[in-house]
Structure formats: structure tokens, C-alpha cells
C-alpha positions in Angstrom: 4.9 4.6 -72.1 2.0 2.8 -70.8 0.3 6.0 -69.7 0.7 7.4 -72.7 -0.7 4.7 -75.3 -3.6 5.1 -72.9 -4.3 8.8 -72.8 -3.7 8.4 -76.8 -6.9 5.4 -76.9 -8.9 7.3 -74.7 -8.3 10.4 -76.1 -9.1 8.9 -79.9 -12.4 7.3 -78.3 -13.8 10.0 -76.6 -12.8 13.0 -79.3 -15.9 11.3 -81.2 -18.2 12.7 -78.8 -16.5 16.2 -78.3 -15.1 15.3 -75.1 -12.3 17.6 -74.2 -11.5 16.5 -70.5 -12.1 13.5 -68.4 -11.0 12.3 -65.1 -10.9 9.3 -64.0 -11.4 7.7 -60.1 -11.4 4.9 -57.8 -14.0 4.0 -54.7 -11.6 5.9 -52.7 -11.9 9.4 -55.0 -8.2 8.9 -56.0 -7.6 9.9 -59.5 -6.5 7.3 -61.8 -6.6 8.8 -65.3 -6.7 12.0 -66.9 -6.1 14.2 -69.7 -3.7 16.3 -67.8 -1.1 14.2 -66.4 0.1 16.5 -63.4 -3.5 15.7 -61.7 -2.9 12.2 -61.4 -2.8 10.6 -57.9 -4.7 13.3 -56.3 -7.3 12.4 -53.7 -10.3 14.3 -53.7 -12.8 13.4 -50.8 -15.9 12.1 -52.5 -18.4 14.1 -50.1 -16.9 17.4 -51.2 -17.1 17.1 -55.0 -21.2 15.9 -55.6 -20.7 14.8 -59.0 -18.1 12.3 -57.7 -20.2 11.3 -54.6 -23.2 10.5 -57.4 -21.3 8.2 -59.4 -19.7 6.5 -56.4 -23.2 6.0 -55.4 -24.4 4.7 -58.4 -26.0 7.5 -60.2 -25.4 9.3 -63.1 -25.7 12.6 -63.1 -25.0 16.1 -65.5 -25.0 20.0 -65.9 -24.0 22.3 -67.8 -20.2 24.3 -67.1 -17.6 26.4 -68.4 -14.0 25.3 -68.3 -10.9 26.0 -69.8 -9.6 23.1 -72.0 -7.8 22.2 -75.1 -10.2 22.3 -78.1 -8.6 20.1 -80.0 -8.9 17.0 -78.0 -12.4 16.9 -79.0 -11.2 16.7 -83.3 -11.5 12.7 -83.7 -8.3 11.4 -85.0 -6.1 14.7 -83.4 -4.7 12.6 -81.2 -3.3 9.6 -82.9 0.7 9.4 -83.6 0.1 11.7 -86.9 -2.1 14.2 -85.2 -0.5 17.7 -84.4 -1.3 17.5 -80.8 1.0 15.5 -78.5 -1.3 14.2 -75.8 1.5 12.7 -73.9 2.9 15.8 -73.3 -0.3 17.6 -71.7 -0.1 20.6 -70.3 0.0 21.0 -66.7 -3.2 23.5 -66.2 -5.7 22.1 -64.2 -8.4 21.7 -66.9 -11.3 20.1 -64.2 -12.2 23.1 -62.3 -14.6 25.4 -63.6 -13.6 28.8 -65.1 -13.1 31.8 -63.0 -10.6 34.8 -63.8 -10.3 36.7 -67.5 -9.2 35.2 -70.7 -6.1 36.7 -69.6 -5.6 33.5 -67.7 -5.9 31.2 -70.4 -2.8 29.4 -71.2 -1.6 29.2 -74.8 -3.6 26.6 -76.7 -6.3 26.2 -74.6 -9.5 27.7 -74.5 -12.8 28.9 -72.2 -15.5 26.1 -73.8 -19.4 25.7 -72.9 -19.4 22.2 -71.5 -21.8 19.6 -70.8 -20.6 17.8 -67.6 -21.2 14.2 -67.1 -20.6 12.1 -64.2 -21.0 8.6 -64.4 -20.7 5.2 -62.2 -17.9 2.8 -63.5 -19.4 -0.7 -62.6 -17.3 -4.2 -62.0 -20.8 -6.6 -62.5 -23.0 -5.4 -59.6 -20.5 -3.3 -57.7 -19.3 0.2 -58.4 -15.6 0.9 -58.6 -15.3 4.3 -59.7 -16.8 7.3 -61.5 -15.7 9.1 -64.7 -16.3 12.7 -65.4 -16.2 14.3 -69.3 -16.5 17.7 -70.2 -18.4 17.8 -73.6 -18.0 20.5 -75.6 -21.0 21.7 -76.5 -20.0 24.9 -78.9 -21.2 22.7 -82.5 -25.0 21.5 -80.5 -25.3 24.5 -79.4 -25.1 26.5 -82.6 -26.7 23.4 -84.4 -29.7 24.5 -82.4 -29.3 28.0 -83.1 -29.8 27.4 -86.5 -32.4 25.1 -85.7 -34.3 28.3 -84.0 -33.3 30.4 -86.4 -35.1 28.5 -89.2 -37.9 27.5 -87.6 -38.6 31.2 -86.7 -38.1 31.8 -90.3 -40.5 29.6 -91.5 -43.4 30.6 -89.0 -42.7 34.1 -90.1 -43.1 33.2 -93.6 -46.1 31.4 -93.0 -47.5 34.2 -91.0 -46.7 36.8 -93.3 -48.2 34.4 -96.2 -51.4 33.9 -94.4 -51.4 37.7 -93.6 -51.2 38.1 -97.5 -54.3 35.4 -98.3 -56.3 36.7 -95.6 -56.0 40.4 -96.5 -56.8 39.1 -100.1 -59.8 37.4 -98.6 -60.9 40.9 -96.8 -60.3 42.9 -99.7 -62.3 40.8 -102.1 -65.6 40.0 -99.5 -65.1 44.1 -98.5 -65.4 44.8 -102.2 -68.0 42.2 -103.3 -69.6 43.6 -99.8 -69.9 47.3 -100.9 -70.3 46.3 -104.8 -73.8 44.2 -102.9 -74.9 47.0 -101.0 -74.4 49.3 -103.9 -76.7 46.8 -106.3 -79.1 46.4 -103.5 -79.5 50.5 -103.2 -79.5 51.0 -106.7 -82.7 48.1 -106.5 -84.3 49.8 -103.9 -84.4 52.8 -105.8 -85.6 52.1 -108.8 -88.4 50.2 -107.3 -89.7 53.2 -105.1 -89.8 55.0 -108.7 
């Protein structure tokens, strides 16, 4: 169906950036696309969800959340005709709302993910006539920066510790050539008072 060769083109389009659930609305908050199928054609009053209110308003706007989600709508290429996920046959769980409850909860497949949520305007020339929503996953950035962190700790601990090392070298060697001075200098002193 229609529906379908269109969740399957966004879906393909958006798994490049991680995106593993958008929605979709009109200027009147209806919801006219999304990943999950059952949440079509609800209404949500603009006022009471901000992100949508932004966007309707002509901002953009993002945070960070936690939802639960199918993972593997954000694999590019996953959901083509050869992929192994059918993303015309999505699951009914309501993937937009944020996670609450155990992992007990989760529905087979799907998954608790880290998420950057982004809200943004759709615009028809100089008039807005919608807003879209994704849900980024953000589990590879995040432990992209971790090792990011990790390494750049590393190497300002190994330059620490190697400028501990020279600096120690330097304090021996002046302490030595220090005492070896004072030593001459007494042993100068000495034979001059004789």
C-alpha cells in the first residue's frame, strides 16, 4: 500500500541518522505519519505537547529522552524489501511517549534507547504546516564520546606522568650537582683556612 512504500522511504532515509521513531503532524496537531501505524489519526492538542507547539510556531527545538523503540529502524538499509524487519507490519506499542515502568514492559523486539529528541517546523514557502518529531538514538555518539574521554584522559595522564619522570630527573640531577657544589665549596674552604 501507499502507506507502506512510505513508511519504507522514510524509514530508509532517516535510519542514516539513527532515527528510530518519528511522528509526523499537521497545523491542527493531527498525526499524519508515523513509524507505528496504530497512532495514526490521533489529535494531540498542540498546547499540551511543547515540542509540538514549538514547531507549529516556527521553532526548532531538542532534548535529550529515553523511549522504548525498535533498534533496528535506525540500521540503514533494514528496512528495504530485503531487510529482516517488516516496517509495514509495525508493532502497535506506542513508541512516542517517554519510558516509564521496568524492562519488564518492553515488548519483544524493542528496546529502552537514550534519545536525542528533535522537534522541528515543516514549512510550505513562508508558512508552517506542520512539525516532525525524531527520536535519535544516541547509544553509538554517546560511547564515541566515551572513548573520546577515555583517550584524552589517557594521554594527559601520560603526559603528566612523563613530565613527572623529566622533572624528577631534573631535581635529582641539580639536588646532586647541588650537594656535589656544596661539598667542593667546603672542601675549598677548608683547605684555605689551613
Amino acid at each position: 500500500s501507499e502507506q507502506e512504500r512510505l513508511t519504507r522511504l522514510v524509514t530508509f532515509h532517516f535510519s542514516i541518522y539513527n532515527v528510530v521513531a518519528t511522528q509526523f503532524f499537521d497545523r491542527g496537531g493531527n498525526l499524519v505519519f508515523s513509524y507505528d501505524q496504530s497512532e495514526i489519526g490521533r489529535r494531540f492538542e498542540p498546547g499540551a505537547v511543547p515540542g509540538l507547539a514549538d514547531a507549529l510556531a516556527g521553532r526548532s527545538t531538542s532534548q535529550r529522552t529515553a523511549i522504548i523503540a525498535d533498534p533496528r529502524l535506525a540500521i540503514p538499509g533494514a528496512a528495504g524489501g530485503g531487510g529482516s524487519v517488516e516496517y509495514g507490519q509495525a508493532p502497535t506499542y506506542d513508541m512516542a511517549h517517554h519510558v516509564a515502568g521496568s524492562d519488564a514492559s518492553i515488548p519483544p523486539g524493542m528496546a529502552r534507547l537514550n534519545t536525542l529528541e528533535a522537534w522541528v517546523p515543516v514549512r510550505e514557502g513562508d508558512q508552517v504546516v506542520g512539525g516532525v518529531v525524531v527520536w535519535r538514538d544516541m547509544s553509538a555518539t554517546a560511547a564515541a564520546l566515551l572513548r573520546i574521554q577515555l583517550s584524552t584522559a589517557g594521554i594527559i595522564l601520560a603526559a603528566a606522568v612523563a613530565l613527572w619522570l623529566i622533572l624528577r630527573g631534573v631535581y635529582v640531577r641539580s639536588s646532586k650537582r647541588i650537594v656535589a657544589q656544596a661539598m667542593a665549596l667546603e672542601a675549598s674552604l677548608k683547605e684555605r683556612e689551613l
